[in-house]
C-alpha positions as CSV (number, residue, x, y, z in Angstrom):
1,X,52.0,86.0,70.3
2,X,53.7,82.9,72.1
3,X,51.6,79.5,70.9
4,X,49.5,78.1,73.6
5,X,49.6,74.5,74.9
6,X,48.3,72.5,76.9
7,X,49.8,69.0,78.0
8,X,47.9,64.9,78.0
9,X,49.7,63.0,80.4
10,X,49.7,59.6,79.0
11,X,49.4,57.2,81.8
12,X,49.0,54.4,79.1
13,X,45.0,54.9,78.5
14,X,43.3,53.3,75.2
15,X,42.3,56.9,74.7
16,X,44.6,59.0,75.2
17,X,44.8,59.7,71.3
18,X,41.0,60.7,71.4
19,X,41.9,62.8,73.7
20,X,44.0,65.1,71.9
21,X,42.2,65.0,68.7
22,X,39.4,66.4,70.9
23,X,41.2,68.9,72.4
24,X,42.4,70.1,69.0
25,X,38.7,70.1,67.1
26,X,38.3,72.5,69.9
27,X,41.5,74.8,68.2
28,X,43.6,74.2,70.8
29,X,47.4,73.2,70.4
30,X,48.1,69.8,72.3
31,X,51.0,67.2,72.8
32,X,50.9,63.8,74.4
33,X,53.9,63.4,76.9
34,X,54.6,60.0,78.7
35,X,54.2,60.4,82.6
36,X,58.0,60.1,83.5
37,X,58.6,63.4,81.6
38,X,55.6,65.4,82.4
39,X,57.0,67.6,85.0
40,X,60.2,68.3,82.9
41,X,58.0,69.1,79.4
42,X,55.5,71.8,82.1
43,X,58.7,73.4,82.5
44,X,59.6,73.5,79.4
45,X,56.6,74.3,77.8
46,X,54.7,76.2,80.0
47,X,51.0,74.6,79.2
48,X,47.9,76.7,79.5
49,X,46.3,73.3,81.2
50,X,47.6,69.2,81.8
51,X,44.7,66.8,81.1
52,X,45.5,63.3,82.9
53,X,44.5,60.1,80.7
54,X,42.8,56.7,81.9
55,X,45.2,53.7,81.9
56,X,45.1,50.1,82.9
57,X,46.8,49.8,86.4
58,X,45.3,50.7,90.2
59,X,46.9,53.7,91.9
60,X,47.2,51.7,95.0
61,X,49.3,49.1,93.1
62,X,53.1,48.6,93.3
63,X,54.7,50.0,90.1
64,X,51.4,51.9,89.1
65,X,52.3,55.0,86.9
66,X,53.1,58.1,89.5
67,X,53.3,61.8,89.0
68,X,55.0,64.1,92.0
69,X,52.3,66.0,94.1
70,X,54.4,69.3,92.5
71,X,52.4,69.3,89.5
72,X,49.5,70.2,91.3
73,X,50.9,73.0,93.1
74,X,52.2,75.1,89.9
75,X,49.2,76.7,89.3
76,X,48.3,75.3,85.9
77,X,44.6,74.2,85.9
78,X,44.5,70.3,85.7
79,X,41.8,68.0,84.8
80,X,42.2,63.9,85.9
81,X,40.1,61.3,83.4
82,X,39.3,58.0,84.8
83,X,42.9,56.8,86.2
84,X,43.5,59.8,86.6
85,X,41.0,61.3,88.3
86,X,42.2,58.1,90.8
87,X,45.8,59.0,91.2
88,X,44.9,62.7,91.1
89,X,42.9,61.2,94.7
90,X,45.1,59.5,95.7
91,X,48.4,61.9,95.5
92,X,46.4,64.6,97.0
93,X,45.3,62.3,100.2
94,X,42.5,60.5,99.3
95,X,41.6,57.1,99.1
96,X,40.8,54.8,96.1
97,X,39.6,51.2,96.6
98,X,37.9,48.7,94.2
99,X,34.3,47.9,94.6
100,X,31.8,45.2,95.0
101,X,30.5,46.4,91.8
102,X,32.1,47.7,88.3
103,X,30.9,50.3,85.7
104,X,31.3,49.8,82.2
105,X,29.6,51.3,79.4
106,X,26.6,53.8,79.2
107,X,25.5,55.2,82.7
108,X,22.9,58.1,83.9
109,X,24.8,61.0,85.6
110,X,24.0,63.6,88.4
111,X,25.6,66.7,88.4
112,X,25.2,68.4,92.0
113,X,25.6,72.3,92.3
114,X,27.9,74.6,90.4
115,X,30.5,73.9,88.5
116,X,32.7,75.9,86.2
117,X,33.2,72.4,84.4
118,X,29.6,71.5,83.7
119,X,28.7,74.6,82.2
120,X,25.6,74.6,79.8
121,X,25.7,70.4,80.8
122,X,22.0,69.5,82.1
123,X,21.9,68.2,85.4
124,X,21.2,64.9,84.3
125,X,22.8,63.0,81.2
126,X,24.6,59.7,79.9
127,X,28.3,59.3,80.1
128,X,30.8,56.4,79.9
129,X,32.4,54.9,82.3
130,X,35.3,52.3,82.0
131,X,36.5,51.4,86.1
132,X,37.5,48.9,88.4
133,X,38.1,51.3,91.0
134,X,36.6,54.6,92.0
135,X,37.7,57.2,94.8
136,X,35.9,56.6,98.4
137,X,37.6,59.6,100.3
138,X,38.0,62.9,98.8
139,X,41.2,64.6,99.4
140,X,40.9,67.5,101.8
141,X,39.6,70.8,99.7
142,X,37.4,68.8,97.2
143,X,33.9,68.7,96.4
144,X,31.5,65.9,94.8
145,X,30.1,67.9,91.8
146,X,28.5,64.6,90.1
147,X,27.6,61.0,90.7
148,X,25.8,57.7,89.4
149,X,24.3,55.2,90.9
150,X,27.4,52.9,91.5
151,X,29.8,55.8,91.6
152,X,29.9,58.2,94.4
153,X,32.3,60.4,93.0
154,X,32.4,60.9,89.1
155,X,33.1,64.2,89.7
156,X,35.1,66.0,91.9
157,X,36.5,69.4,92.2
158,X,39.0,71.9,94.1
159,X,38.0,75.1,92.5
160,X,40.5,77.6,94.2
161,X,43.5,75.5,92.8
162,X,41.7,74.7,89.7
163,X,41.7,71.0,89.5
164,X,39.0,68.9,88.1
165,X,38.7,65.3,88.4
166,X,36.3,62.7,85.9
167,X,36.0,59.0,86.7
168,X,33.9,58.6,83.3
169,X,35.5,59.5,79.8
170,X,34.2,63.0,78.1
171,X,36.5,62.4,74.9
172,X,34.4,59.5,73.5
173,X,31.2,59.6,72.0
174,X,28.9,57.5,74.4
175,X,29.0,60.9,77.0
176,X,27.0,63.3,75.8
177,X,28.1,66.6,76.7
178,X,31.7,65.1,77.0
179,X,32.6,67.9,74.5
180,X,31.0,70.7,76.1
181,X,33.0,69.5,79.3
182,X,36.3,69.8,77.9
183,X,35.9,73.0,76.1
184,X,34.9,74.5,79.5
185,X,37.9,72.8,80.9
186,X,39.9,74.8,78.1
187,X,38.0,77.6,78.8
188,X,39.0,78.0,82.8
189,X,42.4,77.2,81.5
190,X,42.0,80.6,79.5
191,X,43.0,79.4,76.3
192,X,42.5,81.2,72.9
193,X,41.5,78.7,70.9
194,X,43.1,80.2,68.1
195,X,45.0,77.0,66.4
196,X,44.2,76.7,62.7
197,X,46.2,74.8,59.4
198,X,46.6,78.4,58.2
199,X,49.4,79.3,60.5
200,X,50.4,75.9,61.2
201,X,51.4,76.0,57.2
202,X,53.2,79.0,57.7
203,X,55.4,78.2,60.6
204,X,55.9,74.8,59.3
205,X,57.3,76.4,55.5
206,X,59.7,78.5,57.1
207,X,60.5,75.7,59.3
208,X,61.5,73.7,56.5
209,X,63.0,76.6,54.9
210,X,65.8,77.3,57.5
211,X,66.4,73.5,58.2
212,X,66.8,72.1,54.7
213,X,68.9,75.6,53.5
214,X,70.4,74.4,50.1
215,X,70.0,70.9,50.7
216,X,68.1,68.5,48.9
217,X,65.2,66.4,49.8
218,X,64.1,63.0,48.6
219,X,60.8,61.6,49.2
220,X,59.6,58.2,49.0
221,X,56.0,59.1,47.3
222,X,53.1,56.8,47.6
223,X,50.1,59.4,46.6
224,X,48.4,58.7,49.7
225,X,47.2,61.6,51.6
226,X,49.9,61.9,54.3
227,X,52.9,61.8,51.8
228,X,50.8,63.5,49.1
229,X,50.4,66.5,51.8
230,X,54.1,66.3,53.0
231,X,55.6,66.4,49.4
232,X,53.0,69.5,48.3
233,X,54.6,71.5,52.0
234,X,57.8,71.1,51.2
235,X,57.8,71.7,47.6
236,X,56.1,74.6,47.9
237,X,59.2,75.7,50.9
238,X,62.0,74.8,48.9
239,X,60.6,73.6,44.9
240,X,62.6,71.7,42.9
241,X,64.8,71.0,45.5
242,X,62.5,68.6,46.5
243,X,63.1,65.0,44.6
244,X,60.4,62.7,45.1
245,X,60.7,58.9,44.0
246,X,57.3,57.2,43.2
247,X,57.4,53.1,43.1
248,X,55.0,52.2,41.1
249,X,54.6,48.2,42.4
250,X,51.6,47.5,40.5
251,X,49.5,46.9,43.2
252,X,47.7,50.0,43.2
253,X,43.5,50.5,42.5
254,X,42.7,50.9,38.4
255,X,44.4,54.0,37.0
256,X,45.9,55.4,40.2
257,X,49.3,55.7,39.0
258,X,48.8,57.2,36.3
259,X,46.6,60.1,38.1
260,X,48.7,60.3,40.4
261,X,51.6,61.3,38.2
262,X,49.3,63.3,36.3
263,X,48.4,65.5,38.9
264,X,51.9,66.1,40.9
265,X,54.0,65.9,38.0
266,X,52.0,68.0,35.4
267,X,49.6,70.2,37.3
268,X,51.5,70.6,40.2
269,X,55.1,70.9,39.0
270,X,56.5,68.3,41.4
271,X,59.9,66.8,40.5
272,X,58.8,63.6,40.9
273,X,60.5,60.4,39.1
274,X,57.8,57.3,38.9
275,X,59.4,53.9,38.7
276,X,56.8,51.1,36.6
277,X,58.0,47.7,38.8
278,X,54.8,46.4,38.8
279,X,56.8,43.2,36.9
280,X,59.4,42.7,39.4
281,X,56.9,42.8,42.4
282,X,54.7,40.4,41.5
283,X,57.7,38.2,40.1
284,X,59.0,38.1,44.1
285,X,55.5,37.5,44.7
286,X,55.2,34.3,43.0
287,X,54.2,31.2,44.8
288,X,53.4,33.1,48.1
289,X,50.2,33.0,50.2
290,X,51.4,33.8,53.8
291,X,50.0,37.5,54.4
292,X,52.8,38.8,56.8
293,X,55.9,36.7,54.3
294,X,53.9,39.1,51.4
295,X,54.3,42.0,53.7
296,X,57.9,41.3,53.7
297,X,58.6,40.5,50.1
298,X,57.0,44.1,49.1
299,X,58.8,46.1,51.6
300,X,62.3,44.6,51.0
301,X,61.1,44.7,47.4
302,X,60.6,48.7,47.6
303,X,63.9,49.1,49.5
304,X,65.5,47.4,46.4
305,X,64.2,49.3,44.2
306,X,64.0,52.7,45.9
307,X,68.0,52.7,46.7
308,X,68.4,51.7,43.3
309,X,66.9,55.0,42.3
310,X,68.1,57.0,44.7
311,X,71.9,56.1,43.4
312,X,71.3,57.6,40.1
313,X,70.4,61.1,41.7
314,X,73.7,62.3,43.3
315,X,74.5,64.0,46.8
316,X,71.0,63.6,49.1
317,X,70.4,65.6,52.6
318,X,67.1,64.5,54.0
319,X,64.4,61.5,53.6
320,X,61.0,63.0,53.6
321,X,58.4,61.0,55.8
322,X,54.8,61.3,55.8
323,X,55.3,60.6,59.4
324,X,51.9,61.6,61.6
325,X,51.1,62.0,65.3
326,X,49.2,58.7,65.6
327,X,52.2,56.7,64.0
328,X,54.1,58.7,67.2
329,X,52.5,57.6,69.5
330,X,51.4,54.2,68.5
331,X,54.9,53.3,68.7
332,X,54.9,53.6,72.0
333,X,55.1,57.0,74.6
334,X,57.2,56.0,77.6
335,X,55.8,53.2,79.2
336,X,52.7,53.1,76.9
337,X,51.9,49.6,75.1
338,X,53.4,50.1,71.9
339,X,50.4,48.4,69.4
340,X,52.3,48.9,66.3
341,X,55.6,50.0,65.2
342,X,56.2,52.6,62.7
343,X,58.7,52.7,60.5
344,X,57.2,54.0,57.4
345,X,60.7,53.9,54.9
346,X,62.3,52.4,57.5
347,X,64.9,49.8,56.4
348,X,66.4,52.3,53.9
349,X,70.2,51.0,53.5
350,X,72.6,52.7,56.8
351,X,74.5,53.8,54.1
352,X,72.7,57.3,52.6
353,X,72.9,58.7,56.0
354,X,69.8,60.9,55.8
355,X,68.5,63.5,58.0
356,X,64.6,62.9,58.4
357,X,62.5,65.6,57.5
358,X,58.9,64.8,59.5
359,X,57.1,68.0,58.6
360,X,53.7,66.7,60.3
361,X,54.4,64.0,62.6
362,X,52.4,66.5,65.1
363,X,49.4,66.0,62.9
364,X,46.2,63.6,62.5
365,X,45.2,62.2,60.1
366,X,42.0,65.1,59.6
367,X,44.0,67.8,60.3
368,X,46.5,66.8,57.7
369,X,43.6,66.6,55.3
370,X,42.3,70.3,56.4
371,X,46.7,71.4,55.6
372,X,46.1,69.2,52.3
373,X,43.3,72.0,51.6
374,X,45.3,75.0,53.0
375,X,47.8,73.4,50.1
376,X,44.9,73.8,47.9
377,X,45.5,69.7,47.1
378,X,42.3,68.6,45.1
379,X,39.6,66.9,47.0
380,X,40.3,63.6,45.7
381,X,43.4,63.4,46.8
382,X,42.8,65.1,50.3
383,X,39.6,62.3,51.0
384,X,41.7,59.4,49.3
385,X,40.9,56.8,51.6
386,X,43.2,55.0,53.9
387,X,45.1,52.6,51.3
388,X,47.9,50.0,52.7
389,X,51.5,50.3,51.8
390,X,51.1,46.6,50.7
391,X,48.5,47.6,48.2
392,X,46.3,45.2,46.8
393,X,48.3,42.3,47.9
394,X,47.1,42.1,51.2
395,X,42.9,42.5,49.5
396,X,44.0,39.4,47.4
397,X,44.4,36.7,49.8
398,X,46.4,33.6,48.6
399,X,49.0,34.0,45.8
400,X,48.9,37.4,44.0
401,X,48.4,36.9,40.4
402,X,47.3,39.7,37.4
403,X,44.1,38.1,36.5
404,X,43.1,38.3,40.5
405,X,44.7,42.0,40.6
406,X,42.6,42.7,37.2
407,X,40.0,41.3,39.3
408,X,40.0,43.3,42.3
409,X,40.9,46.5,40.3
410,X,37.8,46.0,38.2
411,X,35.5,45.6,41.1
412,X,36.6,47.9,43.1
413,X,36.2,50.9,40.5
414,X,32.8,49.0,40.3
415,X,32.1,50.1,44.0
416,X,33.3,53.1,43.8
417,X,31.9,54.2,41.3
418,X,28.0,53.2,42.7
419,X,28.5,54.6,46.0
420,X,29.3,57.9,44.3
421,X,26.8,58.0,42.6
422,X,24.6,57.4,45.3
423,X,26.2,60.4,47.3
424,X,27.1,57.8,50.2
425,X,30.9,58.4,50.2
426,X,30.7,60.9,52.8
427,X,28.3,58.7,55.1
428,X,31.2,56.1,54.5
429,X,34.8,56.0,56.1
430,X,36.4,53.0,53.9
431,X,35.2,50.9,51.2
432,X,37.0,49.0,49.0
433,X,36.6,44.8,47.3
434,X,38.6,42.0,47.8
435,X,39.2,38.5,46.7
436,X,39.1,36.1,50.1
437,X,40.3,33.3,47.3
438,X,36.9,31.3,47.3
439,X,35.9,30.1,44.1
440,X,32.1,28.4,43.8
441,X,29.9,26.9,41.7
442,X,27.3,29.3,39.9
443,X,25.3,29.3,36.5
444,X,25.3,32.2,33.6
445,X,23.3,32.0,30.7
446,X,23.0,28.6,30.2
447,X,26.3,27.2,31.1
448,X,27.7,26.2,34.8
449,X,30.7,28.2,35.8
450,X,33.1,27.8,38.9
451,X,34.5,31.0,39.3
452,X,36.0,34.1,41.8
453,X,34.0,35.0,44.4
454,X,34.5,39.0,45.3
455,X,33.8,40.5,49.6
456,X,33.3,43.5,50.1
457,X,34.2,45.5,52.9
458,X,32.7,49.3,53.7
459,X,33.2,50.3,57.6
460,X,31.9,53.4,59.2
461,X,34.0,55.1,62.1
462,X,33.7,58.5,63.9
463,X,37.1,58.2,66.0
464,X,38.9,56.2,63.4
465,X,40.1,54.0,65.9
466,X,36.5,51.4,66.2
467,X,34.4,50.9,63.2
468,X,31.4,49.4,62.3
469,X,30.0,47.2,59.2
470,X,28.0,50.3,56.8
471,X,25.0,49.8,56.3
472,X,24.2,50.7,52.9
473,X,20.9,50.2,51.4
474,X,20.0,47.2,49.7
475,X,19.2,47.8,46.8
476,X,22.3,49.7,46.4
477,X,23.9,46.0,47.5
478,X,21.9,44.9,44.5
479,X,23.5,47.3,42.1
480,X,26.9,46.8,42.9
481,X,26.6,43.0,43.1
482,X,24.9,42.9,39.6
483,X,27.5,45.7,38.0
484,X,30.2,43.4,39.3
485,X,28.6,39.6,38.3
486,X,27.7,41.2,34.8
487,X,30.7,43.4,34.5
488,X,34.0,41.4,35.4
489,X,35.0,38.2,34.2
490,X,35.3,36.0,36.1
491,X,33.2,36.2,39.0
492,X,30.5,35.1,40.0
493,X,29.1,35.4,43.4
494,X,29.9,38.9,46.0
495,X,29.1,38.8,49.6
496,X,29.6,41.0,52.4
497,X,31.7,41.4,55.6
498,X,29.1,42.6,58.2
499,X,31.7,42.6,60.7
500,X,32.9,45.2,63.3
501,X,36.8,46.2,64.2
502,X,36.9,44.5,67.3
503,X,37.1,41.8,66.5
504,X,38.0,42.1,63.1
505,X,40.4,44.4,61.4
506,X,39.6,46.4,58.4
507,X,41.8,44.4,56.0
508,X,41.7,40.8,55.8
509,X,45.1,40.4,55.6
């Protein structure tokens, strides 16, 4: 049975990503493909349906991002979102122009008539709109199938030729029945629906299979869940050819190394070499407070001390890398801003000449949990949290230092420990303590005491790109703050961040 696709034409939107991780909730295969190669990667492909993104520019601009007026007439269904509902306008004969007055955020919408699109969607709902501009002429063939109060046309439709155009965004939250939109979008492009881990784990074993042969694999092995997932597939494809390297830097949470070994090494029967350089980390460490000169110590740090180890094991093939879709395309899809680069082992010396293996760089991050569980991983290493390569360097601001790593360990098992057993670590996406290097003046027992004060930070997110401050209970507050203050030495005072991402990030450093 051939796989079914369908195509997101990035035309630089802040949610294009959304948009595919909603397009495959609803068990349909997707890739992202930058705007330039869209009509090459349809040919290629052969997609079920193209979904245009938002994206910053005006269609009527010099430069803006273009597609050829071909892709409409190949008789694939295709649904515009915001920008693209615009240029989808405007290549078809329409007009755009920008208006007196913007949208932005939650607006009522009025759907008119019958749509295919807004099946099972009540004639009246909230959806989100982001726009500057908005289309004023339809092109010739097209019908206004919903509208606000500002937007004449947040909806438009040529039925016969199967194109759908949105000026608001269905993929986030704030619309209501945005889900129910695109799955009838999916559903007039006749797809199955029929994508599942299962089969993905399959093709992906015999993938690895007839592309690794007799070779042999090494795989820089952090215990997170994207490497932890990556090492389990390939193991189980090719065993013992499968050499994975575990640096140990000593910045991990209490007793993680030594799990983590346990379980890969002894219950899993991975070949997998752990390296103790806790010592020599935190000895390059010394003296510095800058966060991004830290971030460089510890990377050229791991390089050091992962080629040294890779030396000592003989002829090598391929570099495993835990490698997912949003590392893909956050560094950058065509002409999309690139927010971050990605080079996860990146660095490694020119030298080893390694083929990359990359078994689920078309993954996200909650499907590669839901393979981690095809894999039959344990859950508390498919839900380990979302830990940074730097460790615990970057949640001890200042110099790193044992007795502030003993510290943050401490509290953090603290934490951890009271928001399990207050069943909240489901209703939570990250949690963790830190040490914002404040020390303040306090009294226990009878004595003053200046001493560590410990943040904590717990954020709640349901597209894992936004999050906001959790709101746990109080008096749960209360018994972490108390288990901490009466429990590790040296502290005495925790607060916490109540802050959102924007404007602050998760980490503080």
């Amino acid at each position: 049975m051939e796989k079914e696709i369908v195509l997101i034409c990035d035309f630089g939107g802040q949610y294009n990503r959304l948009i595919a991780r909603r397009v495959r909730e609803l068990k349909v295969y997707c890739e992202v493909i930058p705007f330039e190669k869209i009509i090459s990667a349809v040919k290629e492909k052969n997609p079920k349906g193209i979904i245009f993104t938002g994206g910053p520019a005006s269609v009527y601009e010099n430069g803006a991002p273009r597609v050829s007026k071909e892709i409409f007439e190949l008789g694939i269904p295709v649904l515009g979102i915001c920008y693209g509902a615009q240029l989808t306008a405007h290549v078809l004969g329409g007009k755009v122009v920008s208006p007196k007055f913007k949208e932005y955020g939650k607006v009522s919408l009025n759907i008119y008539g019958k749509s295919d699109l807004f099946k099972n969607v009540p004639h009246e709902s909230i959806c989100w709109m982001s726009h500057r501009d908005y289309i004023k002429v339809l092109p010739e063939g097209f019908k206004v199938t919903a509208k606000t109060d500002l937007c004449p046309a947040a909806a438009m439709e040529n039925k016969d030729k199967k194109i759908y155009a949105l000026q608001f965004h269905p993929e986030v939250m704030h619309t209501e029945f945005g889900f129910k939109i695109l799955e009838n979008f999916l559903n007039i492009c006749g797809c199955r629906r029929d994508w599942e881990m299962g089969g993905f784990l399959k093709s992906q074993i015999k993938s690895v299979k007839e592309t690794v042969g007799k070779g042999k694999v090494l795989c820089a092995f952090s215990g997170g869940v994207d490497s932890s997932v990556a090492a389990a597939l390939v193991h189980k494809a090719i065993g013992k050819n499968l050499v994975c390297v575990f640096v140990d830097h000593g910045l991990l949470r209490q007793n993680e190394g030594d799990e983590v070994e346990a379980f890969f090494k002894k219950h899993y029967g991975l070949n997998l070499i752990r390296v103790n350089a806790g010592k020599e980390f935190l000895k390059a460490l010394k003296g510095v407070s800058d966060p991004e000169k830290k971030r460089k110590i510890i990377g050229a740090q791991f390089i050091k001390v992962f080629d040294r180890e890779a030396k000592k094991l003989g002829k090598i093939d391929f570099l495993l890398q835990g490698t997912i879709y949003p590392d893909v395309i956050e560094s950058g899809l065509g002409k999309s801003a690139v927010i971050k680069s990605h080079h996860n082992v990146g660095g490694l010396p020119k030298r080893m000449k390694l083929k990359l293996l990359e078994p689920l760089r078309l993954l996200f991050k909650d499907e590669v949990r839901a393979l981690g569980r095809e894999l039959k991983l344990p859950e508390e290493i498919v839900s380990r949290q979302p830990f940074p390569g730097p460790g615990l360097a970057v949640r001890c601001l200042g110099e790193v230092t044992e007795e502030k790593l003993k510290i943050i360990r401490a509290s953090d098992a603290i934490l951890r420990k009271k928001i399990a057993e207050h069943n909240l670590q489901n209703d939570i996406w990250q949690y963790f303590t830190f040490l914002p290097n404040i020390k303040s003046v306090g009294v226990m027992g009878d004595g003053r005491t200046y001493f560590h004060t410990v943040g904590i930070r717990a954020v709640t997110s349901t597209d894992a790109m936004t999050c906001d401050w959790a709101r746990i209970p109080f008096d749960v507050l209360a018994e972490i703050s108390s288990g901490i203050v009466n429990e590790v030495e040296g502290v005495n005072r925790v607060v916490y961040d109540i802050t959102s991402n924007p404007p602050a990030t998760i980490e503080w450093e």
